[in-house]
C-alpha positions as CSV (number, residue, x, y, z in Angstrom):
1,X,36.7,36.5,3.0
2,X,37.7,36.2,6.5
3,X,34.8,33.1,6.9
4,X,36.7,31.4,3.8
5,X,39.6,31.7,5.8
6,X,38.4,30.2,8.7
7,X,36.6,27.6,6.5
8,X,40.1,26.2,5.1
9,X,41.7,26.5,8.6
10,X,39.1,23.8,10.1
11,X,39.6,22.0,7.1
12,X,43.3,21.9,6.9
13,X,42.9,21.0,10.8
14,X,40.4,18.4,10.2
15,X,42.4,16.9,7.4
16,X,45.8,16.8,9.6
17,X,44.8,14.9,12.7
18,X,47.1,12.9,13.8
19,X,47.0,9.1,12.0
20,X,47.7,5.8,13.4
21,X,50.7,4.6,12.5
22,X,50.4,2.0,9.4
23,X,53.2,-0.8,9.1
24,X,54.2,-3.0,6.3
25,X,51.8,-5.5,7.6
26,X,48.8,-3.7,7.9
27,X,49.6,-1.7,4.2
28,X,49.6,-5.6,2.2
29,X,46.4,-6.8,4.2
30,X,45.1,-3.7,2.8
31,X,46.0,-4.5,-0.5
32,X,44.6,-7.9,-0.4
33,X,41.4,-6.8,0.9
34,X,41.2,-4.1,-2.1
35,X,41.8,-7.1,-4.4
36,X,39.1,-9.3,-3.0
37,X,36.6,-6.2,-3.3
38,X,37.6,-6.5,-6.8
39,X,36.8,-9.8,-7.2
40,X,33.5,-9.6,-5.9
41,X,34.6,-11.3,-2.6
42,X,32.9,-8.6,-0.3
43,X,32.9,-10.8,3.0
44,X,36.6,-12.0,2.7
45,X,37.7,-8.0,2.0
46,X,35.9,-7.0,5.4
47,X,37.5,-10.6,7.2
48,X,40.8,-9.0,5.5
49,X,40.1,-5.4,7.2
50,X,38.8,-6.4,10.3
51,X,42.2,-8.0,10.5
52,X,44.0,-5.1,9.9
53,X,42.5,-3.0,11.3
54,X,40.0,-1.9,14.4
55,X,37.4,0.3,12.4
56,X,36.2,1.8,15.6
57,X,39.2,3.6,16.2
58,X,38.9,7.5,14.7
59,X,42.6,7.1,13.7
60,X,42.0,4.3,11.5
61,X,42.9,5.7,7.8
62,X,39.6,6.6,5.7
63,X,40.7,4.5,2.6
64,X,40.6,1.9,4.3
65,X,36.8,3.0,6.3
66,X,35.8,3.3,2.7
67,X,36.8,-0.5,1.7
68,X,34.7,-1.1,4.6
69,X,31.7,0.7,4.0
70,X,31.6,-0.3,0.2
71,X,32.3,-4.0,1.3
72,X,28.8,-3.8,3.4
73,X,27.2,-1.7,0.8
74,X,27.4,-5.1,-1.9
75,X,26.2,-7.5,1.1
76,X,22.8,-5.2,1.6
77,X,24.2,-4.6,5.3
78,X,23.0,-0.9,5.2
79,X,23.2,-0.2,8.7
80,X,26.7,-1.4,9.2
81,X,27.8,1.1,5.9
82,X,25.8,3.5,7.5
83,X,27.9,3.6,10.8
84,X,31.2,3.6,8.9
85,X,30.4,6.8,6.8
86,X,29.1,8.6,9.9
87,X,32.5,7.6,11.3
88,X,34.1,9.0,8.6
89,X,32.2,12.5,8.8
90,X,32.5,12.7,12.5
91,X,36.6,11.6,12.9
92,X,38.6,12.6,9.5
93,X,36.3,14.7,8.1
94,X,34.7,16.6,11.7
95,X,35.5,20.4,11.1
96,X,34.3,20.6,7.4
97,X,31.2,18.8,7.8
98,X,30.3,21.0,11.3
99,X,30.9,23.8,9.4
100,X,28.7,22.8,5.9
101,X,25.8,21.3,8.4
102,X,25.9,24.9,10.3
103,X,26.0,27.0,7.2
104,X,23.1,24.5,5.8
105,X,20.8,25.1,8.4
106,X,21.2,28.7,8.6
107,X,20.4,29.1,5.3
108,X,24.1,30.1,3.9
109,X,25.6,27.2,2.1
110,X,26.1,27.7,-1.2
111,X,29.0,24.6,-2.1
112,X,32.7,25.1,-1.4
113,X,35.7,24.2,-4.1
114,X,38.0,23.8,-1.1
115,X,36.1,20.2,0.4
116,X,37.5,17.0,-1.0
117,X,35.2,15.1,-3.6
118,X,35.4,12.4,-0.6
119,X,33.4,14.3,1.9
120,X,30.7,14.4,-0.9
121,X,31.2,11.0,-1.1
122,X,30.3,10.3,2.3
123,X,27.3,12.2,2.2
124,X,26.0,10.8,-0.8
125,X,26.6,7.3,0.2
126,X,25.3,7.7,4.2
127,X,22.8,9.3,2.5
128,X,22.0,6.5,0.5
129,X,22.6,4.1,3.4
130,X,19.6,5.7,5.4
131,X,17.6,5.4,2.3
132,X,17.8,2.3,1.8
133,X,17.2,1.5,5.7
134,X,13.8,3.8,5.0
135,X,12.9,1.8,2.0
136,X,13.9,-2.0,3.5
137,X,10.8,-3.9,5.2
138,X,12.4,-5.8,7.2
139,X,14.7,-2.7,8.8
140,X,11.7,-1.7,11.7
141,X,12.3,2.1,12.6
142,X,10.2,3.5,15.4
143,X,8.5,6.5,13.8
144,X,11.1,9.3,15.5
145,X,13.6,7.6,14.0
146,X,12.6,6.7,10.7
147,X,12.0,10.5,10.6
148,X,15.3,11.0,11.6
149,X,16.3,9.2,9.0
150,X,14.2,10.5,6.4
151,X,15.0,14.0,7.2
152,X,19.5,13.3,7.4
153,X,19.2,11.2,3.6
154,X,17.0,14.7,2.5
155,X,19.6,17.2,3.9
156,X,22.2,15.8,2.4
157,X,21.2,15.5,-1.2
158,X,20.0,19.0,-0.8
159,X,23.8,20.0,0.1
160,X,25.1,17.7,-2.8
161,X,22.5,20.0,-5.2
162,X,24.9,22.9,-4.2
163,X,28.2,21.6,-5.0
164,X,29.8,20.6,-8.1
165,X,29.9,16.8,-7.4
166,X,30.1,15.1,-10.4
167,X,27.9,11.4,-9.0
168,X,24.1,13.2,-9.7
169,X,22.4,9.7,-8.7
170,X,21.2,11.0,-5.3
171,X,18.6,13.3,-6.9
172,X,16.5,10.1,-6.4
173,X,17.0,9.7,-2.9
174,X,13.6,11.7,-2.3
175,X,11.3,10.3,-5.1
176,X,12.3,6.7,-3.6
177,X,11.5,7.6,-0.1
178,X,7.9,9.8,-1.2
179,X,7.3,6.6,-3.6
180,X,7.8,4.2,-0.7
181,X,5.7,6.3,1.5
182,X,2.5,6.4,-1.1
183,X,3.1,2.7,-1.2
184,X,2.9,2.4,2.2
185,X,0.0,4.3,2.8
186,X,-1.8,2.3,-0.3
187,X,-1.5,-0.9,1.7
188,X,-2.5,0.1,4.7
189,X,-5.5,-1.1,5.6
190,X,-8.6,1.2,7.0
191,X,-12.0,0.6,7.8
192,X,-15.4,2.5,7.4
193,X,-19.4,2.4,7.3
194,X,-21.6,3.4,3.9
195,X,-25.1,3.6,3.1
196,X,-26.5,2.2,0.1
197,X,-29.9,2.9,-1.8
198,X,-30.7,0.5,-5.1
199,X,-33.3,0.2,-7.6
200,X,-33.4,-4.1,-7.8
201,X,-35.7,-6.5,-9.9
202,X,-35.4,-10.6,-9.9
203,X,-37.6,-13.0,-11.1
204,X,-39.0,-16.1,-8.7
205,X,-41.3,-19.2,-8.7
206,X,-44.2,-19.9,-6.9
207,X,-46.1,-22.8,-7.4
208,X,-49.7,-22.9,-7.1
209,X,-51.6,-26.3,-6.2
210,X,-54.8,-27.3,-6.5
211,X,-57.6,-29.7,-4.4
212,X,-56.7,-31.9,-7.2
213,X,-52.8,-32.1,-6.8
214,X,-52.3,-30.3,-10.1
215,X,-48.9,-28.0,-9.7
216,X,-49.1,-25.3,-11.7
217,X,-45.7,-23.0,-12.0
218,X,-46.2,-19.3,-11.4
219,X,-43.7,-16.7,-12.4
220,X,-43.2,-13.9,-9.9
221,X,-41.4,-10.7,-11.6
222,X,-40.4,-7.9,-9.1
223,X,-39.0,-4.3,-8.9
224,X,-38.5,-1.6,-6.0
225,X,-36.0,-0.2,-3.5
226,X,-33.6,-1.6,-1.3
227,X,-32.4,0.8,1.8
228,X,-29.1,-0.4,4.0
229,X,-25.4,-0.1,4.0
230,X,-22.5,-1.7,5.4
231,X,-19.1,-1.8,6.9
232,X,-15.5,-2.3,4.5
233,X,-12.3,-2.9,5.4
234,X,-9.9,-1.5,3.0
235,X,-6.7,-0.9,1.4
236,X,-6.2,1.0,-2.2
237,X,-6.0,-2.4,-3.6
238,X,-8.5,-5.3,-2.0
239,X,-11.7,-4.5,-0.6
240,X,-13.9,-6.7,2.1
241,X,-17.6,-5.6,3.5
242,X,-20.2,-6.9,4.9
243,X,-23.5,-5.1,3.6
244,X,-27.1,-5.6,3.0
245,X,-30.3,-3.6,2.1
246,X,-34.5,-4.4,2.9
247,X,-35.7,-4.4,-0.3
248,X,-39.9,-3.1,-0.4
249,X,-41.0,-4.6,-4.1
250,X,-44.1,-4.4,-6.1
251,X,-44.5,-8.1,-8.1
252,X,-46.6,-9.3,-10.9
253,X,-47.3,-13.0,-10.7
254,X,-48.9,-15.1,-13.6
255,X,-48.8,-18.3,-15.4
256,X,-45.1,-19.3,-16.8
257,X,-46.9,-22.1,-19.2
258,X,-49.6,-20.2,-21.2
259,X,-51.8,-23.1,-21.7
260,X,-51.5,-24.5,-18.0
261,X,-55.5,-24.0,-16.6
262,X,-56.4,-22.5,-14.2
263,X,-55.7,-19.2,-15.0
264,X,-53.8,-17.1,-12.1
265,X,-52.8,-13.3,-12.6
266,X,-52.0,-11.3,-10.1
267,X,-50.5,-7.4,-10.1
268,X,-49.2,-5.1,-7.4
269,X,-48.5,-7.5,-4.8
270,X,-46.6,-6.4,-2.2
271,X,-43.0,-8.2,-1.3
272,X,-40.3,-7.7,0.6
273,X,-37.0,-9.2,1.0
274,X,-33.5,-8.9,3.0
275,X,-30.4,-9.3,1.0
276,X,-27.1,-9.4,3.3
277,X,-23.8,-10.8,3.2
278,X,-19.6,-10.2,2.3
279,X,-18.3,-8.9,-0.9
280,X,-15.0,-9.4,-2.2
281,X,-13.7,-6.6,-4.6
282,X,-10.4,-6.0,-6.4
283,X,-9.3,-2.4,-7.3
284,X,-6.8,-3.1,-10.7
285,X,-5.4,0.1,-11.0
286,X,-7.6,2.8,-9.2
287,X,-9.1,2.9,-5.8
288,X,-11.9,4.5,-7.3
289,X,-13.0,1.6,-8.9
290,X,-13.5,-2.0,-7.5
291,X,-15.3,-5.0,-8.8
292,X,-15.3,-9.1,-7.6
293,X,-18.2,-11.0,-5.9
294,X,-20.9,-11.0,-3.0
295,X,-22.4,-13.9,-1.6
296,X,-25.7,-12.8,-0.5
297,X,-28.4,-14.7,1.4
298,X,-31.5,-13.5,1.1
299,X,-34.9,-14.2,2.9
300,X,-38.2,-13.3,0.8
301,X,-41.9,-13.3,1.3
302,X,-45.0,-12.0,-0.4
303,X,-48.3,-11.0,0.8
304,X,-49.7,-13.4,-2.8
305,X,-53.7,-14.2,-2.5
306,X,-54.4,-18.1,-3.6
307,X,-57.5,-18.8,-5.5
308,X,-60.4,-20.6,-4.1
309,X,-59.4,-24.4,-3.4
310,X,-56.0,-23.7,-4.5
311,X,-52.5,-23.3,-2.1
312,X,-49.8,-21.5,-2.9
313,X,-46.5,-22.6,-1.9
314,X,-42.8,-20.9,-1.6
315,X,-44.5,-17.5,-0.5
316,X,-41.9,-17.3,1.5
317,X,-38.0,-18.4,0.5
318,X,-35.0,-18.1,2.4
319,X,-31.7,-18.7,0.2
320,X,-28.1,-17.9,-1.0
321,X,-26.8,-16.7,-4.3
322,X,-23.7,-15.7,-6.5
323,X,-23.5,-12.0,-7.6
324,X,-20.4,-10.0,-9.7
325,X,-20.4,-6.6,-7.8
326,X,-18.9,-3.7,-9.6
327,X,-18.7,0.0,-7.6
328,X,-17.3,3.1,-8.6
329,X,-16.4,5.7,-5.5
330,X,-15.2,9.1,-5.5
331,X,-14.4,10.6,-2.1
332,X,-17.9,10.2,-0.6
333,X,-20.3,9.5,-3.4
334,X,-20.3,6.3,-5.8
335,X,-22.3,3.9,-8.0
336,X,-22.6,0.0,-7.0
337,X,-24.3,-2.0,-9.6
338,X,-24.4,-6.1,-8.7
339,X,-26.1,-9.2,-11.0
340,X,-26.0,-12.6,-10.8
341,X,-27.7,-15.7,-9.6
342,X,-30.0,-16.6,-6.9
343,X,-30.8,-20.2,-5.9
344,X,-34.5,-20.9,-6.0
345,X,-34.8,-17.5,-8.3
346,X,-36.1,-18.4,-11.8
347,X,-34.1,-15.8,-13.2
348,X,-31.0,-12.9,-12.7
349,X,-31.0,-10.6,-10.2
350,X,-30.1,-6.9,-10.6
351,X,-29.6,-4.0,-8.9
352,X,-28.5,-0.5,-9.5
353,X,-27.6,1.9,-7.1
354,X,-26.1,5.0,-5.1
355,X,-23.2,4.4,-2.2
356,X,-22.2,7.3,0.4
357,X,-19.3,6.8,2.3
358,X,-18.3,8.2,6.2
C-alpha cells in the first residue's frame, strides 16, 4: 500500500512539472500541423512544429512531441521518432517510467491502472522505433549497440505484456528481430574444407592405327575410385568450391565397329585420371541440399598395350567438361552425385559418392 502511494506521488509529480507557456500563436500552428498530419502531409506538419516549437526543450507540451514523433514515423525516419519518445519518457513522463523500469528489473512489475495509456504509448512506439532501426540495412549499429537496442525494444514489450494496453501489435516486436537475425546469419557467408570419395565410370576413344594408315576406333569403358576434396565458400543459399579427386580406374577397351579388322580387346587396363575444378550450387529451400554445375578439367592416361605394327593414339587426354552436380549434406556427412559431358569422352560421365565436411 504504502509503495502505491509513493507510486501515484511520483506520478502526480511527474505529470505536474511546470509547462512552457503556450500562446495563441503557438496553439493555431499546432492545429495546422495536426491538420497537415491528417492529410498525409508528414514533412509540412514537422516544418509547422519546428516552427512552433523547439522540441528539445523538456517543457515543450507532449501532444505536440507526439505530432512529432508520428510525423517521422510515416517518413521512415526511425531514429529521429526514436529520440522524441525517449524525450517524452525522460522529461513528462521521468518519475513513472524510473519507477516501472526499477520495478521491471527487480522482478516486481506486475502493470499499474494509475499510468496513462500515453506512457504505454511511448513504450510501444520507441519500442517499435528501435526495432525498426534493428531490422533496417542501411541503419549500421556497432554490435554494443545494436544489442542495446535489441535488448530496450525487448523490455518494453515485455512490460506492455503486463499491462492492460489495449494496441497488442508489439507482441511481434521479438519474432521480427529473431526473424531478421536467422536471416542474417543465412546470408552470411562462411568458408570450409571437405573430403570427397566416389565410385566414377566414363566412356573414351582411343584410336588405334596401323603400318597401313587404317584408323580403327576403340572404345575405352572405365570404373573405379576417385579420392580428394575441396574448399567451399558458403552461405545457406549459394554455394562456390573448388574440388577435385585422382581417380585409379580399371578399363575395358575393344572395337566400337564390330566388323572393323583387326581385332583389339583388351581388359583390366590400368587408368588413372585427375578431375578438378569450381562448382556452382543453388540451395532452393534447404541448406541441406544443393544442386547447379561443375566445370571440370580433367587429364587422363592409360597404361593400353598396342598390337604389333599398330600405334595407339590419345592414351593420354587432357580436357574440360560440363557436369550437373547435385549434393545432399547433413551436419558433417552427405552424398554428391555429378553427370554430364566430357569433351573428347565418347560418352557421360558419372560419379557417386560420399562428402565429409570440417
Amino acid at each position: 500500500m504504502v509503495l502505491k502511494t509513493l507510486f501515484a506521488l511520483l506520478l502526480n509529480a511527474s505529470l505536474l512539472a511546470a509547462p512552457l507557456s503556450i500562446g495563441k500563436n503557438e496553439r493555431r500552428l499546432f492545429q495546422t500541423a495536426k491538420s497537415a498530419y491528417k492529410r498525409g502531409q508528414y514533412q509540412e506538419s514537422l516544418q509547422v512544429l519546428t516552427r512552433a516549437f523547439n522540441l528539445n526543450d523538456p517543457r515543450t507540451p507532449s501532444g505536440a512531441l507526439f505530432l512529432a514523433a508520428y510525423s517521422f514515423e510515416k517518413l521512415f525516419k526511425w531514429q529521429e521518432a526514436e529520440t522524441i519518445y525517449g524525450i517524452l519518457l525522460k522529461n513528462h513522463y521521468k518519475e513513472a517510467n524510473r519507477m516501472i523500469i526499477s520495478s521491471y528489473k527487480g522482478g516486481t512489475f506486475e502493470g499499474d491502472e494509475d499510468v496513462p495509456e500515453k506512457l504505454w504509448s511511448a513504450y510501444h512506439r520507441r519500442a517499435e522505433m528501435l526495432t525498426q532501426m534493428l531490422l533496417d540495412d542501411q541503419v549500421k549499429l556497432s554490435p554494443k549497440v545494436y544489442e542495446l537496442y535489441k535488448k530496450t525494444a525487448l523490455m518494453y514489450a515485455a512490460i506492455l505484456e503486463e499491462t492492460d494496453y489495449e494496441d497488442d501489435s508489439y507482441d511481434t516486436i521479438g519474432e521480427r528481430i529473431e526473424k531478421h537475425e536467422n536471416e542474417i546469419k543465412a546470408k552470411t557467408y562462411r568458408s570450409g574444407w571437405f573430403l570427397q570419395s566416389a565410385y566414377v565410370s566414363w566412356r573414351d576413344e582411343i584410336k588405334l592405327k596401323t603400318s597401313t594408315g587404317q584408323v580403327i576406333g576403340l572404345e575405352s569403358t572405365g570404373e573405379g575410385t576417385c579420392l580428394g576434396g575441396g574448399w567451399r565458400y558458403e552461405n545457406d543459399y549459394w554455394e562456390t568450391s573448388l574440388n577435385g579427386c585422382y581417380a585409379l580406374t580399371s578399363q575395358t577397351i575393344g572395337n566400337s565397329d564390330s566388323d572393323a579388322s583387326p581385332v583389339y580387346f583388351q581388359k583390366g587396363v590400368s587408368s588413372s585420371a585427375f578431375i578438378a575444378g569450381p562448382s556452382f550450387l543453388w540451395k532452393p529451400g534447404s541448406k541441406q541440399v544443393a544442386f547447379g554445375v561443375q566445370i571440370p578439367f580433367v587429364y587422363r592416361q592409360a597404361d593400353y598395350e598396342a598390337p604389333v605394327n599398330t600405334e595407339l593414339e590419345d592414351t593420354t587426354v587432357f580436357t574440360y567438361g560440363y557436369l550437373l552436380q547435385l549434393d545432399w549434406r547433413l551436419t558433417k556427412w552427405g552424398v554428391t552425385t555429378k553427370f554430364g559431358k566430357i569433351q573428347r569422352f565418347s560418352s557421360s560421365f558419372w560419379s557417386l559418392g560420399a562428402l565429409y565436411s570440417f
